[in-house]
N, C-alpha and C positions, 0 to 999 in steps of 0.2 A: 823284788821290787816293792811290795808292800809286805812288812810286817810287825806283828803286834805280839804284846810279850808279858802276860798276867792283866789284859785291859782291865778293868774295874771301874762301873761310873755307879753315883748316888743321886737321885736327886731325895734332896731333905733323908728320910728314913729309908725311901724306895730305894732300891739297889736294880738299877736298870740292866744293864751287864758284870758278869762275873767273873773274871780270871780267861779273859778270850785271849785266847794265841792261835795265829792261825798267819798263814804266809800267801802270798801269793806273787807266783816266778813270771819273769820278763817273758813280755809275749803271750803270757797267757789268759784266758777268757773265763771267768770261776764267776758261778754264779754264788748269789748269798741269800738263802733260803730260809723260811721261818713265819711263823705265825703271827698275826697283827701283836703289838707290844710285846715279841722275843727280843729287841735289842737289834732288829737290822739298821733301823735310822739313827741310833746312837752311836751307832760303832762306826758309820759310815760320816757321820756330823765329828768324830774324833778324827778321823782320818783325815777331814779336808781342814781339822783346826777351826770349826765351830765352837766346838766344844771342847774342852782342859775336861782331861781323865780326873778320876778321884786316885787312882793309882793305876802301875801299868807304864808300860812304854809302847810308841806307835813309832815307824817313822817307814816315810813313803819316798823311793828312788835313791835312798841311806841318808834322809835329811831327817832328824826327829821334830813331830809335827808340834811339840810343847817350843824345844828351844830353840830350834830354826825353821818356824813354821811358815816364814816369808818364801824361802827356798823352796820345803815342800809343796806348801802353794803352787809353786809357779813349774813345777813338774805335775801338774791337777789341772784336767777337766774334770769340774763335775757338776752334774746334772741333778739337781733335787727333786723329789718327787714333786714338788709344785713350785716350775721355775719363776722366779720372780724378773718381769720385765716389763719395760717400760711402756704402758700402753698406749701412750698417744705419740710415741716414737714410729718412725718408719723403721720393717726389718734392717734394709742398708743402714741407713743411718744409727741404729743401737748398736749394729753388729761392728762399725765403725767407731762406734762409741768402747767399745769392749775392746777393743784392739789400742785406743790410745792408752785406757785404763791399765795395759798390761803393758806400753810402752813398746810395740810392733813398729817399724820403721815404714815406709807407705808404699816400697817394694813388696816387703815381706805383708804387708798388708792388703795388698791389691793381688798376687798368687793366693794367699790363703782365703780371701774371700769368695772369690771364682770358684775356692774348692768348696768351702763349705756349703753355698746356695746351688752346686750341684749335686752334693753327694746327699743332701740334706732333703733336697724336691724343693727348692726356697726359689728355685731363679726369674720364677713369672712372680713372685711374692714380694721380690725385692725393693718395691716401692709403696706396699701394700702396709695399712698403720695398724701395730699388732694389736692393737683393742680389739679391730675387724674382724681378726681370724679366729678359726673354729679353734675349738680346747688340742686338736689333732695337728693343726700347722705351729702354734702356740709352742706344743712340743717340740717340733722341730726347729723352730729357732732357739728354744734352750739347748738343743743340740748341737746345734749350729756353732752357741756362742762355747761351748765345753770343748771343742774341736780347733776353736781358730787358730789357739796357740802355737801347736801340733805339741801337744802334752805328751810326755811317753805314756802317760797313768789318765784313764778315766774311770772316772767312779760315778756310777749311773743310779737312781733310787727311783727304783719303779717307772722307769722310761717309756716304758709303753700305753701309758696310761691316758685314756682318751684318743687312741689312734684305732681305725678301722682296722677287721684279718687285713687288706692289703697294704697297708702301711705300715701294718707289725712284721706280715713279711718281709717288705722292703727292707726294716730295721735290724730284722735277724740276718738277714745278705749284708747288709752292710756292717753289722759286727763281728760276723764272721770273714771279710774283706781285710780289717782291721787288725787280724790273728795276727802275730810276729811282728806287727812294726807298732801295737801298742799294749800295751798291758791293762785288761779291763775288768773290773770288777760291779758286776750289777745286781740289783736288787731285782724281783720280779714277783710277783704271785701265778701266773702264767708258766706254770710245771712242764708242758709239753715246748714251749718257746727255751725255755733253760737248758731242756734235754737235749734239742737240737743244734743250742749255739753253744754252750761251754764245754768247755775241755773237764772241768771239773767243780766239783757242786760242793760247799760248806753250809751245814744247817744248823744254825741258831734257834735254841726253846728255852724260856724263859731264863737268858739271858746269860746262858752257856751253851756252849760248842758241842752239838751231840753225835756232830757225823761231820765226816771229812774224805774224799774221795772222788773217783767218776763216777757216774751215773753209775756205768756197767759195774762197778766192784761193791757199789753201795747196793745192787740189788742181788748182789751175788750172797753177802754179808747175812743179808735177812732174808732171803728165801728159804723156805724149810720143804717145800716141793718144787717140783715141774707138775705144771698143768699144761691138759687138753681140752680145748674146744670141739666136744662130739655132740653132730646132731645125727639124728637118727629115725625113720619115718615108719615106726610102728606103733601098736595100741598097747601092747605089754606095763601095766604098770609094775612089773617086778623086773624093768631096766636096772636102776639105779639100781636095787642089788646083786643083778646078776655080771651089771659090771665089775662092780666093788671084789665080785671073787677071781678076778685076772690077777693074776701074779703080780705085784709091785705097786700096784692100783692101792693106794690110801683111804682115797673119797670120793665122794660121787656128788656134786653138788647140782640143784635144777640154776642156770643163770637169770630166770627170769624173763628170759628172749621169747617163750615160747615153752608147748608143751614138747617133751623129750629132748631138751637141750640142757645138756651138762657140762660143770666145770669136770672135769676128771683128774683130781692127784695124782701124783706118782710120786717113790722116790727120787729123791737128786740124783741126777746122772741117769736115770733112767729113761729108755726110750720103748714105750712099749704100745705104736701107733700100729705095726704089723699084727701084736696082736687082737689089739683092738677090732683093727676092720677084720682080720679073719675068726674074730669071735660072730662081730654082729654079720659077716657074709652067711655061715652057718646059723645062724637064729633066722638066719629069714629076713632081717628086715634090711630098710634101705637105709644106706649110709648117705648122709644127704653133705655132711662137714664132718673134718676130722684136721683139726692142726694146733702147735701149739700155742698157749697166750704168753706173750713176753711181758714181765714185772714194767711197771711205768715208772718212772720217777715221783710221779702222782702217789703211786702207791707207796715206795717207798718215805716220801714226804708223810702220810696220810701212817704210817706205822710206825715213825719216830717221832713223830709231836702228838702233843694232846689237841683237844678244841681250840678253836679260837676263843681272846680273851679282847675287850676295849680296848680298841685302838690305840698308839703310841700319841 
């Protein structure tokens, strides 16, 4: 449904993105991950035909966004990181405004709007002049307006931005609602919100594609242990080494939680919690936790990019 095929942009000498190719299949929900100026807002400003590549081909629902970018257009909702709308408009009234602009008939204008000021939390709003509303309703009527068409393809740029935890969850319910009848590609800095709602994660670093996968298979890729979360309720400062000599045991790390609380390595594939507790039952002390830590996306994010750089 979207794909892109050696992108390449410049501005002046800068070379913003390089050579991205990267697909994304009907129905599915991929997020697009990356560090402030990796190239997430360029690539996503090509794709909706903001922006003419320096080279490369894009084209979105098999419309190519350079030479039929009217079409691909009109198979696009999307959502910019900072919507632009009209503030001294009422929401009804813009959102009615953006429906003749796309040339919606006032059937199909009157069912899509019911849907959108419900699905959206708009419908006590609806008369409400968007100057008034908080940066978090603001959002949802760029939502709103990315939705009316019923686009097969939306492209979201940092959506979440300026909405409360419970309106970010309502947002992840409602993209995940959306799985199979639209094909969604978002931007996010919000690692644990990614993990939960897409099917699959593409990370962009300075302006090339460094990972491509699920969540699960990208942490599977870079893990070089299994860890354990053992606590443990003794004075013995020769834990950390007397753990270290369990069989399979790599490392012994203190987490920082607390005295006597360890990360505990192992090899991959390894599961050696049995003997754990029946080491520390035999020393005496109390096992107070023992289980393992699962890889984040966080982390995985956090050991394929570098620092953050100046903003895009």
């Amino acid at each position: 449904m979207i794909h892109t095929e050696g992108l390449t942009k410049f501005y002046g000498n800068y070379r913003a993105i390089a050579d991205v190719s990267l697909h994304v299949d009907e129905g599915e929900i991929v997020a697009f991950l990356g560090p402030n100026a990796a190239g997430k807002t360029t690539t996503m400003r090509i794709l909706t035909s903001f922006l003419p590549p320096s080279s490369g081909t894009a084209t979105v629902a098999g419309h190519n966004v350079v030479d039929d970018s009217l079409e691909s257009r009109r198979c696009i909702g999307y959502l910019p990181e900072a919507a632009s709308l009209y503030a001294d408009m009422r929401v009804l009234q813009f959102l009615r405004f953006c429906a003749g602009l796309r040339g919606m008939g006032k059937a199909e204008t009157k069912e899509r709007l019911e849907y959108v000021l419900a699905t959206c939390g708009l419908e006590e709003r609806a008369s409400s002049i968007i100057g008034t509303l908080s940066l978090g309703y603001r959002q949802r009527v760029g939502l709103a307006q990315a939705l009316l068409h019923d686009p097969p393809v939306l492209i979201l740029d940092e959506p979440t931005v300026g909405l409360d935890p419970n309106q970010i969850r309502e947002f992840r319910n409602l993209i995940k609602s959306l799985a199979g009848d639209y094909t969604v590609m978002l931007s996010t800095h919000i690692l644990p919100e990614a993990q939960m709602t897409c099917q699959r994660v593409i990370i962009i670093n300075h302006g090339e594609i460094i990972a491509e996968d699920t969540p699960e298979a990208l942490t599977a890729q870079i893990r070089e242990a299994e860890t354990l979360y053992v606590a443990v309720q003794a004075e013995d400062e020769a834990i950390p080494r007397l753990l270290r000599d369990i069989p399979q045991v790599t490392a012994v790390r203190p987490t920082g939680d607390g005295k006597h609380i360890f990360h505990v390595d192992t090899e991959v594939g390894a599961d050696v919690r049995a003997e754990i507790a029946e080491f520390v039952v035999k020393k005496g002390w109390g096992l107070l936790e023992l289980r393992p830590v699962e890889m984040t996306l966080e982390d995985v994010f956090r050991e394929l990019t570098t620092e953050e750089e100046e903003p895009e």
